[in-house]
Each structure stands twice: as C-alpha cells, then as structure tokens.
N, C-alpha and C positions, 0 to 999 in steps of 0.2 A: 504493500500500500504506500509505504513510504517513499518508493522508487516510484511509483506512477503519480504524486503529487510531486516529488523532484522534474519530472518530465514534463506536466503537466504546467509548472511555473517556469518549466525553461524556453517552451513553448511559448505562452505571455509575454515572457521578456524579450524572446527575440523578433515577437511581432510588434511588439512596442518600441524597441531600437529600428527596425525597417521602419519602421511609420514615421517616428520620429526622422529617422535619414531623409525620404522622403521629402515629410515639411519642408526639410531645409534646403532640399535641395529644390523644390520649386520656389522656393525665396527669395535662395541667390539664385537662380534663371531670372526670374521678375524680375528683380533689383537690379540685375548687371546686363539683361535684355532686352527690358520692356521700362521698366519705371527708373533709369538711370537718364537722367537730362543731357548726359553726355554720350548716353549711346551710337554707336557708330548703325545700330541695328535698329533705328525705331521707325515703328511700320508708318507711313504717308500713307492714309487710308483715303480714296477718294470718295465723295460720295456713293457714287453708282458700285462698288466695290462690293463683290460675293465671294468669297474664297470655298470650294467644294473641295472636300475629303469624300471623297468615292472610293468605294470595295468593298471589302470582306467585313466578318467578325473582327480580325485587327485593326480595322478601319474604326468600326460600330463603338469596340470598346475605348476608344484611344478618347480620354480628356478634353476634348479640346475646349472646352470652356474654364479649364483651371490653367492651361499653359497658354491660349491666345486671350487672354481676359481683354474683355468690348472690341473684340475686331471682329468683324464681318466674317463670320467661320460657318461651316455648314458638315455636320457628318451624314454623309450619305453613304454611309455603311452599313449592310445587311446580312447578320450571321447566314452562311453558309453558300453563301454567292459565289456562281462561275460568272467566266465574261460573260459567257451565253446567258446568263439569268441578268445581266448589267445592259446588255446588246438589246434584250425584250424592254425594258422598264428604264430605259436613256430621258424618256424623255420627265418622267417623276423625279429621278435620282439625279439629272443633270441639268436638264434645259431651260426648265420651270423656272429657278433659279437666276438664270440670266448672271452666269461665272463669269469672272473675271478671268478668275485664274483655278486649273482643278486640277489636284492631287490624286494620282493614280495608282492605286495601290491594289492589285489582282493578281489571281492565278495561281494562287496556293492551293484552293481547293479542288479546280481543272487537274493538278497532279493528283490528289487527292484521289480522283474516281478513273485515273486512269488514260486521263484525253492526250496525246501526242504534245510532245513542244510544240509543234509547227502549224498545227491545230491550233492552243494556246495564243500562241504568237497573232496568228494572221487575224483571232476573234479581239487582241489587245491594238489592232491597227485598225480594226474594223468601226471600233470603240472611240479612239483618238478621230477618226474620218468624220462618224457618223455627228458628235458633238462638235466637229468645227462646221460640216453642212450646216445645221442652224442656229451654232452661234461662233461665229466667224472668228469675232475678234477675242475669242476665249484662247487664253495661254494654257498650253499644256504641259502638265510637268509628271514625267512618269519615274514612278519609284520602282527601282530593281525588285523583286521580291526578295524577301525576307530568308535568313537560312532558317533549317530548321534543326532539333538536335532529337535522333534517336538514342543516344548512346544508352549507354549501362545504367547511369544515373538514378541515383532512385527515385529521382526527381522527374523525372519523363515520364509519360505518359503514352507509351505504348499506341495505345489504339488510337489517341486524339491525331499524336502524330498520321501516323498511317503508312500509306506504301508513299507520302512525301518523302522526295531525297533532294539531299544539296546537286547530286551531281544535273539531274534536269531543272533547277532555278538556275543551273550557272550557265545552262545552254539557251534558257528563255528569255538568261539579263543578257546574257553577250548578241542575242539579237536584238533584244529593245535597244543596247547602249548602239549599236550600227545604223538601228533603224532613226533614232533619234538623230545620232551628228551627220546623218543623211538628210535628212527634214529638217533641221536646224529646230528639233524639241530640245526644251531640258530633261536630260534623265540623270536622276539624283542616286546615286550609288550608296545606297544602305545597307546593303548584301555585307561590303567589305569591313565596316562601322560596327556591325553588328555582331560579326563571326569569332571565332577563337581562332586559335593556331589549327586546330582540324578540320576547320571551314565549319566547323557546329555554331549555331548561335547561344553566345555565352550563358551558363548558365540563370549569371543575373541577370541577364534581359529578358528571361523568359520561365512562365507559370507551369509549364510540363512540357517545353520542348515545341510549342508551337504558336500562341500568343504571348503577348508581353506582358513583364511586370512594370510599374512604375517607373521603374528605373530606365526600364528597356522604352518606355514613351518619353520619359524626358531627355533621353540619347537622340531618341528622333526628330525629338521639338530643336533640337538645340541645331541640326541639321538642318530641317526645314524652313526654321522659320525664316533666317535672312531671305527666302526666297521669298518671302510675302514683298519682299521692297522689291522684287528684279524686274 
C-alpha cells in the first residue's frame, strides 16, 4: 500500500512540475514573442486578416488561442481527416473563411489506412489548387508532416500509432518541399525540428508516439509563428 501511495504522489508531482514547465514556458513565448515592445516578431495584423490551421487531430488539438492570443486564428482541424475527407468539405474548412494565409498540416492518417505517397501527395496538391481557384490571393504554407515514434517506449502507443512510419513522411515531405520551391509555396520543415537522432519524434513532443504534448505545440508555435508576419 505504501508503494502505491509513493507512486501515486510521484505521479502528482511530476504532473505538477510538467504543468508548471508549461506555464512558463508559454510566458516566456508571450513575453519574448508577442507582448515584448521590442519584438522583432510582432504580428501586423491587417484588418481583412484570417489565419487557417487546416488538418488533422494534431491540427484540432493544437492551442491556438493560448499561443496566438487576439490574432485572427482559425483551427480547422478534424480528428481523423484524410486529404480526401479535406478535398470533400474545402469549402467549410477553408473558403468560408476568406484566408489570408492557411497552414497545412495532412496526411498522417492517409499513411495511417494504407493510401500510397503519391496518392497522398497529388490529393495534398489537389488541396493547395483547389483553395487558390476561389481564393486567389490566399498564401499557402505547407507543413512537412510530423515524424512519428513507434519504438519500444512504454510511452507509445502501439495501435494509435499504427502501420504510420517515418520512412513514407520522408518520401511525402521530400515531394511537398520540390513541389513547393517549384511553385514558389512556403513549406515549413517541422519533420526535422521535431525528430530525435533516429528520425522518431522526440519523446517530449509527443503523448504516445503520434500527437503532441504541450511542449511539442509550443516547439511548433515558436516555428510558425514569425510566418504570420511573411
């Protein structure tokens, strides 16, 4: 008994120390990229201005009202979306909106059930196409996808992961990053930001190996955001 109320308060404590790390670390993000008067990084928001976060569940879950606090932010992210389920429902999740600028973040769960790269690929161009047919002057900014980590860990999660592997995200980013400096899109490389030495996505970034912890959203805020001024 005594061993499971030891374990039970070690438990506590080290979710009270995360949390606490946490606070602090969206404090100094704020303070040093949002609420510092001398920021090199502070967003010029223009009126007409709609910033879209489109994809997945990592999309859905991801803060953005505690890391972009009063900017023009939108999560248009729906657990368990392929591009194909993004390609049906564009014009709810994307056009409605009238974006300035939309952050692209897909094609996890396409691995996920099996669908080819090149499959993948040509529905993540189909995506980019069909949102500048009606709205032209929308910037587009595609994010590599995300590694994932199956290892041993007792922190993984097995089945959430799935038959996901690094090695087909890194066939699916090395075409978006050609497709992009082809077309002159921005694509934001978070693959490599994210990964450990074994291409897994580091522990701390991530809740079982396939979305992000806190810590793993304020790595990606801290990437993305200078792009709200680009």
């Amino acid at each position: 008994m005594k061993k499971i109320l030891n374990m039970k308060w070690l438990w506590i404590s080290t979710t009270i120390i995360l949390l606490l790390i946490l606070t602090l670390g969206i404090f100094y993000f704020k303070y040093n990229l949002i609420d510092n008067k001398n920021n090199p990084y502070e967003i010029k928001v223009k009126p007409n201005d709609n910033f879209v976060f489109l994809g997945d569940s990592i999309t859905e879950q991801y803060p953005l009202e505690e890391f972009y606090d009063n900017l023009p932010v939108i999560n248009s992210g729906i657990s368990g979306y392929t591009t194909s389920d993004i390609l049906t429902h564009l014009d709810s999740m994307v056009t409605i909106y009238n974006p300035t600028k939309v952050f692209l973040l897909i094609g996890t769960n396409d691995i996920g059930r099996g669908i080819s790269e090149e499959q993948i690929y040509k529905n993540i161009k189909k995506i980019v196409s069909n949102i500048l047919k009606k709205r032209p002057n929308t910037k587009i900014y595609i994010e590599s996808i995300y590694p994932v980590n199956n290892s041993d860990n007792e922190k993984i999660n097995h089945s959430s992961v799935g038959i996901r592997n690094n090695k087909s995200i890194q066939i699916i980013n090395k075409k978006l990053k050609k497709y992009c400096n082809t077309n002159n899109y921005t694509y934001i490389n978070l693959y490599d930001e994210l990964k450990d030495n074994d291409g897994n996505i580091k522990l701390k970034y991530t809740n079982e190996g396939l979305h992000l912890t806190n810590l793993g959203y304020l790595k990606v805020t801290k990437i993305l955001y200078p792009y709200l001024n680009d």
